[in-house]
DSSP file (Angstrom, degrees, kcal/mol; ACC not computed):
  #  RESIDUE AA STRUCTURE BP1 BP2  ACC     N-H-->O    O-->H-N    N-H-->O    O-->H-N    TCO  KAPPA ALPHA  PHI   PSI    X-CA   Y-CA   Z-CA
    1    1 A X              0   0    0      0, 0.0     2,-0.1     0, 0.0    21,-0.0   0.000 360.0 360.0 360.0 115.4   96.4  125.1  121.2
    2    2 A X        -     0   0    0      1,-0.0     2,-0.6     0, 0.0     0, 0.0  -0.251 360.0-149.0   2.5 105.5   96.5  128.2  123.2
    3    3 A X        -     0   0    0     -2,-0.1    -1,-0.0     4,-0.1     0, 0.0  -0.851   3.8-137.2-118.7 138.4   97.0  128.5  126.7
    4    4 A X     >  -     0   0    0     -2,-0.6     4,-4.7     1,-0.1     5,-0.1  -0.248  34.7-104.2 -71.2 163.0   95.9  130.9  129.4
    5    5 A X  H  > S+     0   0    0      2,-0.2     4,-1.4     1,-0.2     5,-0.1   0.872 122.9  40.9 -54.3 -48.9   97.7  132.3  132.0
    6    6 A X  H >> S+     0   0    0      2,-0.2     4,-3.6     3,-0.1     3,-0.7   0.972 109.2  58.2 -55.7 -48.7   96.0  129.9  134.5
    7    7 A X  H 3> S+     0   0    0      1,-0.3     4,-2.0     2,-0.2     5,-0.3   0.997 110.8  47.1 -56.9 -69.8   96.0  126.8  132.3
    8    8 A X  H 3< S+     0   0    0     -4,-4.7     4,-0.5     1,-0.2    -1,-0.3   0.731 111.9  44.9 -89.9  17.0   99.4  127.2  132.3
    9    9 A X  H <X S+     0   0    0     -4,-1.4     4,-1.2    -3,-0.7     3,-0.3   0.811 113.1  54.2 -52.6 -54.4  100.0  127.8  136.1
   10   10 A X  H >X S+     0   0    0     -4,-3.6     4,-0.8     1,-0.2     3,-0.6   0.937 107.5  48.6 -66.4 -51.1   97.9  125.1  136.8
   11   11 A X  H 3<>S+     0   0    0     -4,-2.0     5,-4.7     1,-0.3    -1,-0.2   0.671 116.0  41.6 -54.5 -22.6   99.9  122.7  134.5
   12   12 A X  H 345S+     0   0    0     -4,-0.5    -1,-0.3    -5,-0.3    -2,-0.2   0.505 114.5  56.7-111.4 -22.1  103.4  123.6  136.0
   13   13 A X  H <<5S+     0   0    0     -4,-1.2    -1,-0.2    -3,-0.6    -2,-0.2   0.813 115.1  37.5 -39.3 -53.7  101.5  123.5  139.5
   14   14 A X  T  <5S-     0   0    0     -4,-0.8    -2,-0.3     2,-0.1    -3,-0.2   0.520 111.3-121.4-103.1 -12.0  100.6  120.2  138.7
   15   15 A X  T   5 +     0   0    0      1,-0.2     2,-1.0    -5,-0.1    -3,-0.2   0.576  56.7 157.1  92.9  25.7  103.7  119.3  137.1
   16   16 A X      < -     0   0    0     -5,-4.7    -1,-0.2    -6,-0.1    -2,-0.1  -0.740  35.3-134.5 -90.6  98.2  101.7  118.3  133.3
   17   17 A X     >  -     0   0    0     -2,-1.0     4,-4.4     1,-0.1     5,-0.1  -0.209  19.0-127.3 -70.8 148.0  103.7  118.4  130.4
   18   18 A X  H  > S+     0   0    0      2,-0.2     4,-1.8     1,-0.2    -1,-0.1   0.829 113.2  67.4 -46.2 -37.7  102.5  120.1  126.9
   19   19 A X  H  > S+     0   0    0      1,-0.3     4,-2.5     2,-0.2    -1,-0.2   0.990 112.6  36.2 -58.6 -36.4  103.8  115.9  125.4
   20   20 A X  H >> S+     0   0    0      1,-0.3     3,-2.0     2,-0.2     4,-1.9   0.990 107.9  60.9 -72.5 -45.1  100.8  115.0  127.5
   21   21 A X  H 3X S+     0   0    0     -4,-4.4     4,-0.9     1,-0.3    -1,-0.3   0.910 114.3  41.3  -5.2 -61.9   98.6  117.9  126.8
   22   22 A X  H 3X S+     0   0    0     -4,-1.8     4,-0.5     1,-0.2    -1,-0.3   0.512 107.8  55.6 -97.1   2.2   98.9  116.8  123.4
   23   23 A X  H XX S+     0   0    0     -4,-2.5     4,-2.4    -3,-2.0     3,-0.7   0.914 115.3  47.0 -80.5 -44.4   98.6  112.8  123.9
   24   24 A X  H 3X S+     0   0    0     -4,-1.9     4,-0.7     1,-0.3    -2,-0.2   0.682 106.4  53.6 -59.9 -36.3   95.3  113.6  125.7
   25   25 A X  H 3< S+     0   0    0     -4,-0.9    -1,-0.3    -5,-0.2    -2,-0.2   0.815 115.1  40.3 -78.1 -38.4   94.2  115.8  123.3
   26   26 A X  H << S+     0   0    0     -3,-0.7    -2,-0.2    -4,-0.5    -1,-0.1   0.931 128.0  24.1 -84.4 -35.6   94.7  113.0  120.4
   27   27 A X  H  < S+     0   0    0     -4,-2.4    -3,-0.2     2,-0.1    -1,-0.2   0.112  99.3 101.6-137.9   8.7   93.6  110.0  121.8
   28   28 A X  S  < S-     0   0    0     -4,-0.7    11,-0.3    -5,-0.3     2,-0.2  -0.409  71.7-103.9 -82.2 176.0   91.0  111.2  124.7
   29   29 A X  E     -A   38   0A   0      9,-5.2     9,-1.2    -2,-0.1     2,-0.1  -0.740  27.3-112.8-104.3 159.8   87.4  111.1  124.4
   30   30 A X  E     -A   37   0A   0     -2,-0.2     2,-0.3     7,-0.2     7,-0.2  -0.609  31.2-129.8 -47.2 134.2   84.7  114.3  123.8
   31   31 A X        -     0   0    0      5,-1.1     5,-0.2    -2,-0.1     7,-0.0  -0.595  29.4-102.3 -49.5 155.5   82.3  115.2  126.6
   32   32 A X  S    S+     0   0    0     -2,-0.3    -2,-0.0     1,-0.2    -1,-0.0   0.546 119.7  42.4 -10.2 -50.9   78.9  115.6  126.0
   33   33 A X  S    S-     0   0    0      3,-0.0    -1,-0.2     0, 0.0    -3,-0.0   0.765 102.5-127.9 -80.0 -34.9   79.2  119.6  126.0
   34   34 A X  S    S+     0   0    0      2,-0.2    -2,-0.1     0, 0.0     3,-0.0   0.525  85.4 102.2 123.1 -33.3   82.1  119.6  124.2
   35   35 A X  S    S+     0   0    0      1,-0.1     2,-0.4    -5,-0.0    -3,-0.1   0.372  74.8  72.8-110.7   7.7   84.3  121.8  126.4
   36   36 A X        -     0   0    0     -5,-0.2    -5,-1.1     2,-0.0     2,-0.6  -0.975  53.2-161.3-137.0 136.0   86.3  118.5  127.8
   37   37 A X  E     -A   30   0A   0     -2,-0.4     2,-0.6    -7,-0.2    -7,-0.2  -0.940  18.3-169.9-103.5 112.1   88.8  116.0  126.9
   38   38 A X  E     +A   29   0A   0     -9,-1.2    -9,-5.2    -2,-0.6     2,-0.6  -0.945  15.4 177.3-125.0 120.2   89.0  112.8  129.0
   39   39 A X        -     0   0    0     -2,-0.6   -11,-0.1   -11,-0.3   -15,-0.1  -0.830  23.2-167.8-126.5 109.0   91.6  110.1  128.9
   40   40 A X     >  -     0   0    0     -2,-0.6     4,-1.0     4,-0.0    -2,-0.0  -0.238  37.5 -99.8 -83.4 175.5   90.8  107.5  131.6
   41   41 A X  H  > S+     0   0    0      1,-0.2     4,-1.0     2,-0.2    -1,-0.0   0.415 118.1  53.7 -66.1 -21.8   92.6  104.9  132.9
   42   42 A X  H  > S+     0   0    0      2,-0.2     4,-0.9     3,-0.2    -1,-0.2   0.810 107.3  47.0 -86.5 -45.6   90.9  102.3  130.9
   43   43 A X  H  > S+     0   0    0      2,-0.2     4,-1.0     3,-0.1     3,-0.3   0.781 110.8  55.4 -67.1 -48.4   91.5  103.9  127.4
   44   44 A X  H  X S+     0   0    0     -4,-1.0     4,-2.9     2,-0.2     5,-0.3   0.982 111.5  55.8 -40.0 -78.9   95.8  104.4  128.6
   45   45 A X  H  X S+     0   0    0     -4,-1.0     4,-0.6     2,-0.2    -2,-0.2   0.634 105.0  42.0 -18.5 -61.3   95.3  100.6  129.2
   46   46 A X  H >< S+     0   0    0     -4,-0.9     3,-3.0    -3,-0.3     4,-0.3   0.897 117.9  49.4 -75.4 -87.5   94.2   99.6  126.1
   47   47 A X  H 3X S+     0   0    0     -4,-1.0     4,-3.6     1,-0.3     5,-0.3   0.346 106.3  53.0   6.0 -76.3   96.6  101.7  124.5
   48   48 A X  H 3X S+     0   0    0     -4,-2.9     4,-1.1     1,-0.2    -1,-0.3   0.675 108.1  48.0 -65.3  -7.8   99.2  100.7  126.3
   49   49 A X  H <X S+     0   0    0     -3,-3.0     4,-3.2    -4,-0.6    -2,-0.2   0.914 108.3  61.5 -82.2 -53.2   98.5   96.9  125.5
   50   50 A X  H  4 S+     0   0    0     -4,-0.3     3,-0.5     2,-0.2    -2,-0.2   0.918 110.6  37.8  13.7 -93.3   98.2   98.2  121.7
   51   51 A X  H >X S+     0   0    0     -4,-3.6     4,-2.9     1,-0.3     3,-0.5   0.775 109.7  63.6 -54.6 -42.4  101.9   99.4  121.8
   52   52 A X  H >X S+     0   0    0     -4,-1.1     3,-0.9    -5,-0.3     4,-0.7   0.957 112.4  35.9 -44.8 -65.2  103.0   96.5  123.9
   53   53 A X  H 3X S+     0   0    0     -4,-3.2     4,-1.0    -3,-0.5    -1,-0.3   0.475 111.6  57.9 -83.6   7.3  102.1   94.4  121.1
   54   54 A X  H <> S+     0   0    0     -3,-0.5     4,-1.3     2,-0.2    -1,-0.2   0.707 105.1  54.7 -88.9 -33.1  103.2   96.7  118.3
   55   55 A X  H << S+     0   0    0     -4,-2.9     4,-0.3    -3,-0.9    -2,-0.2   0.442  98.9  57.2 -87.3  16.9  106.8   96.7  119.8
   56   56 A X  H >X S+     0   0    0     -4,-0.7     3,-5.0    -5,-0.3     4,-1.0   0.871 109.5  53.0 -49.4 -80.8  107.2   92.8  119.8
   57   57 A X  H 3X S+     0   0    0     -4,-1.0     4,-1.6     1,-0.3    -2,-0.2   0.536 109.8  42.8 -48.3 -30.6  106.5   93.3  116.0
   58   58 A X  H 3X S+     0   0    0     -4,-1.3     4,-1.1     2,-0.2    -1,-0.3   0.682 110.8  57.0 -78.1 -22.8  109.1   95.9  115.4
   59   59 A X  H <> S+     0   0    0     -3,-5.0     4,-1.7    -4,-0.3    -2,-0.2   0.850 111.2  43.4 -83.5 -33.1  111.7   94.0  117.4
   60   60 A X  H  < S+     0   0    0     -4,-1.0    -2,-0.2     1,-0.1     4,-0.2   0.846 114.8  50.9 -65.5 -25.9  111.1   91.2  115.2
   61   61 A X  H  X S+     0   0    0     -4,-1.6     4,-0.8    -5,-0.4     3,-0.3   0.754 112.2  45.0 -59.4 -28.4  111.2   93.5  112.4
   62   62 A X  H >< S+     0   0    0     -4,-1.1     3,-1.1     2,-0.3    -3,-0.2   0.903 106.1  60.7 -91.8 -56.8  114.4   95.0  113.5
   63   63 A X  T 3< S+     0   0    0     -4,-1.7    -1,-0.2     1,-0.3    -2,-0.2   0.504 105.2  56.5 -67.2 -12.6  115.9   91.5  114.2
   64   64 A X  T 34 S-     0   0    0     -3,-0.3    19,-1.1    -4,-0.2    -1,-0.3   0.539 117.8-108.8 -74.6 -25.8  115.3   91.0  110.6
   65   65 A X  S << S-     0   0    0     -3,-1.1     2,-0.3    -4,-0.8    -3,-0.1  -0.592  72.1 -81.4 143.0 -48.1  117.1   93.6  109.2
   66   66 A X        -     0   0    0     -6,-0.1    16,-1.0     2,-0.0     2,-0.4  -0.965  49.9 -67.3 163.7-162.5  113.3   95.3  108.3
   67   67 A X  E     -B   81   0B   0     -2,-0.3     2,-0.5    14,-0.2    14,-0.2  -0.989  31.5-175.7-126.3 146.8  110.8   95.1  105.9
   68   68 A X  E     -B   80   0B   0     12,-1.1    12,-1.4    -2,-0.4     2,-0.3  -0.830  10.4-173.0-127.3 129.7  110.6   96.0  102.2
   69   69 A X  E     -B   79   0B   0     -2,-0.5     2,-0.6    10,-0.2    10,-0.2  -0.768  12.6-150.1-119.0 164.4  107.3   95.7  100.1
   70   70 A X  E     +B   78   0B   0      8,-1.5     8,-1.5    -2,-0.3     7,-0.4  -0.998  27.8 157.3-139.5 121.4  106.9   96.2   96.5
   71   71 A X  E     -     0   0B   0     -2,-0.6     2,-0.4     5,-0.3     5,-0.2  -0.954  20.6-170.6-110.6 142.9  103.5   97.5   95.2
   72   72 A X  E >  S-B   75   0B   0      3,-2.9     3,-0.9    -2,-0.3    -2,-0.0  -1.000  77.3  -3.2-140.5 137.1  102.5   99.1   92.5
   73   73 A X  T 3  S-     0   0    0     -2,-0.4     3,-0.1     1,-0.2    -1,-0.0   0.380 133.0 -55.2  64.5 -15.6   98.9  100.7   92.0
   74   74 A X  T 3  S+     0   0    0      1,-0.3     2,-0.3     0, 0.0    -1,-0.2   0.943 107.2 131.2  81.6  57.8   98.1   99.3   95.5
   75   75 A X  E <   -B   72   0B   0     -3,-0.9    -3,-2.9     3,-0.0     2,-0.7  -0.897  62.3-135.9-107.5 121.7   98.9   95.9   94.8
   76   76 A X  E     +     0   0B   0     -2,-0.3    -5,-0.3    -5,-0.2     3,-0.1  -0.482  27.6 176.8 -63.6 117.0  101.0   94.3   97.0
   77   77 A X  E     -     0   0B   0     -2,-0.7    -6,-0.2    -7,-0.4     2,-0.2   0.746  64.4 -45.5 -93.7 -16.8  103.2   92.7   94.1
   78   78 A X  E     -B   70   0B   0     -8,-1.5    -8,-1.5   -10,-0.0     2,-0.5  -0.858  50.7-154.0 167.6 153.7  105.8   90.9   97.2
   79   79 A X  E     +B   69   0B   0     -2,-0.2     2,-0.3   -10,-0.2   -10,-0.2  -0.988  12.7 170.0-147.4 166.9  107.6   91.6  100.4
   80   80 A X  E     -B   68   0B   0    -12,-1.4   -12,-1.1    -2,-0.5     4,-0.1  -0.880  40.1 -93.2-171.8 150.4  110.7   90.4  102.4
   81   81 A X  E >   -B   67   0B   0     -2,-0.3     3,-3.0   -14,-0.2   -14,-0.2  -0.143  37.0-132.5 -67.6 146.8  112.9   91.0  105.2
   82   82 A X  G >  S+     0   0    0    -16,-1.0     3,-0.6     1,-0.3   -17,-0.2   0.854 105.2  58.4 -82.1  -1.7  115.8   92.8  104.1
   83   83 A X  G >  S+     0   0    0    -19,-1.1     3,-0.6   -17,-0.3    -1,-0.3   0.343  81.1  89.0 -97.0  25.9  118.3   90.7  105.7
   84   84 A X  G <  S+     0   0    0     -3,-3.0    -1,-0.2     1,-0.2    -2,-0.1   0.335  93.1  46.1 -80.0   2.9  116.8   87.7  103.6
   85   85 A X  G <  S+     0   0    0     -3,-0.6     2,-1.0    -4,-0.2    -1,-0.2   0.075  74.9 129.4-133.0  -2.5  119.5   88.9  100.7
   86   86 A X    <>  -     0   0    0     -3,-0.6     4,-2.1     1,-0.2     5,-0.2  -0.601  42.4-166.9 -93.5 112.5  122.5   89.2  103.2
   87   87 A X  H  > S+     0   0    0     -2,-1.0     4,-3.6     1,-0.2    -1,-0.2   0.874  82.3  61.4 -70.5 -39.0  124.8   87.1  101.1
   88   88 A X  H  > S+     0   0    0      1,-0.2     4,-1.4     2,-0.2    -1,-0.2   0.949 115.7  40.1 -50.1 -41.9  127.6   86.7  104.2
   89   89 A X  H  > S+     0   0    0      1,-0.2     4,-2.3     2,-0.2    -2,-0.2   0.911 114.4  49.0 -70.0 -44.1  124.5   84.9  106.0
   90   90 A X  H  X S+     0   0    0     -4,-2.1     4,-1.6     1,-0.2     5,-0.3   0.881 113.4  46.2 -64.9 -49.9  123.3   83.1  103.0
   91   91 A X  H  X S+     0   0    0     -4,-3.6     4,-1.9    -5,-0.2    -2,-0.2   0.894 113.4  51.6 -79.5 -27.1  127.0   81.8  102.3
   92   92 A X  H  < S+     0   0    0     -4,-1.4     4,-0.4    -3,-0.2     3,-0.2   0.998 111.9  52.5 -60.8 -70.3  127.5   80.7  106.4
   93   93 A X  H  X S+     0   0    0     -4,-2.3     4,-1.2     1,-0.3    -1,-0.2   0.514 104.1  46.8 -54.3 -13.4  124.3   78.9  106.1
   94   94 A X  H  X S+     0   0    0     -4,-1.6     4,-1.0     2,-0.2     5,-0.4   0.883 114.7  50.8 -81.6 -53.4  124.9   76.8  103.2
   95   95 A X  H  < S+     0   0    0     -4,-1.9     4,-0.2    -5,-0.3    -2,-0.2   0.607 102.1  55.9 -71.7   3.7  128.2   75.7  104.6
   96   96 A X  H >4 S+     0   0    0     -4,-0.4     3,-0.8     2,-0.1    -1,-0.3   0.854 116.7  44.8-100.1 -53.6  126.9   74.9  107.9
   97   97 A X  H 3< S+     0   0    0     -4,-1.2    -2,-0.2     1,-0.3     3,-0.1   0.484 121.2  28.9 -53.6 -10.4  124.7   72.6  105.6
   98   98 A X  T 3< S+     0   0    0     -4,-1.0     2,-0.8     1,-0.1    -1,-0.3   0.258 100.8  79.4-125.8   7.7  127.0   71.0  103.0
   99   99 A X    <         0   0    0     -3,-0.8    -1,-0.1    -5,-0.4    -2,-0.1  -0.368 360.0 360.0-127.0  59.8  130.1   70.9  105.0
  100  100 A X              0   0    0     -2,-0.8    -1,-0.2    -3,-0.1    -3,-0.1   0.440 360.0 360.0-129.7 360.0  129.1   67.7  107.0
């Protein structure tokens, strides 16, 4: 987007960075007319509750090594965490199990 000489006075005025510009731009709503983009506080809110719970799941992904899934056609054919394979882990854990 294109910015005027005011627009960008005002932002630097106001202290509004371009990141946010463009968060507002994606995830605000239409006015009525058309000629405005609003993201309230309510809408930032849910968002941010969203993300909250989208990084738990990546910090348990992460703490797993990842994920890998196998599809073909768009059928999920399996998936698994990739540190399900880690043979050093696999061989600790057996011996913490047989060696009693």
């Amino acid at each position: 987007m294109n910015l005027t000489r005011h627009a960008y006075k005002r932002m630097n005025e106001r202290c509004i960075q371009q990141a946010l510009i463009d968060i507002a731009l994606k995830f605000g709503s239409d006015s009525g007319d058309g000629e405005k983009v609003i993201l309230d506080k309510k809408t930032i809110t849910a968002m941010m509750s969203t993300l909250s719970g989208l990084l738990q799941q990546l910090e348990k992904l992460k703490g797993r090594g990842g994920l890998t899934i196998v599809e073909v056609n768009e059928m999920l054919i399996t998936a698994y965490y990739n540190n399900s394979f880690d043979v050093k882990k696999r061989k600790n854990s057996h011996e913490k199990h047989y060696d009693k």
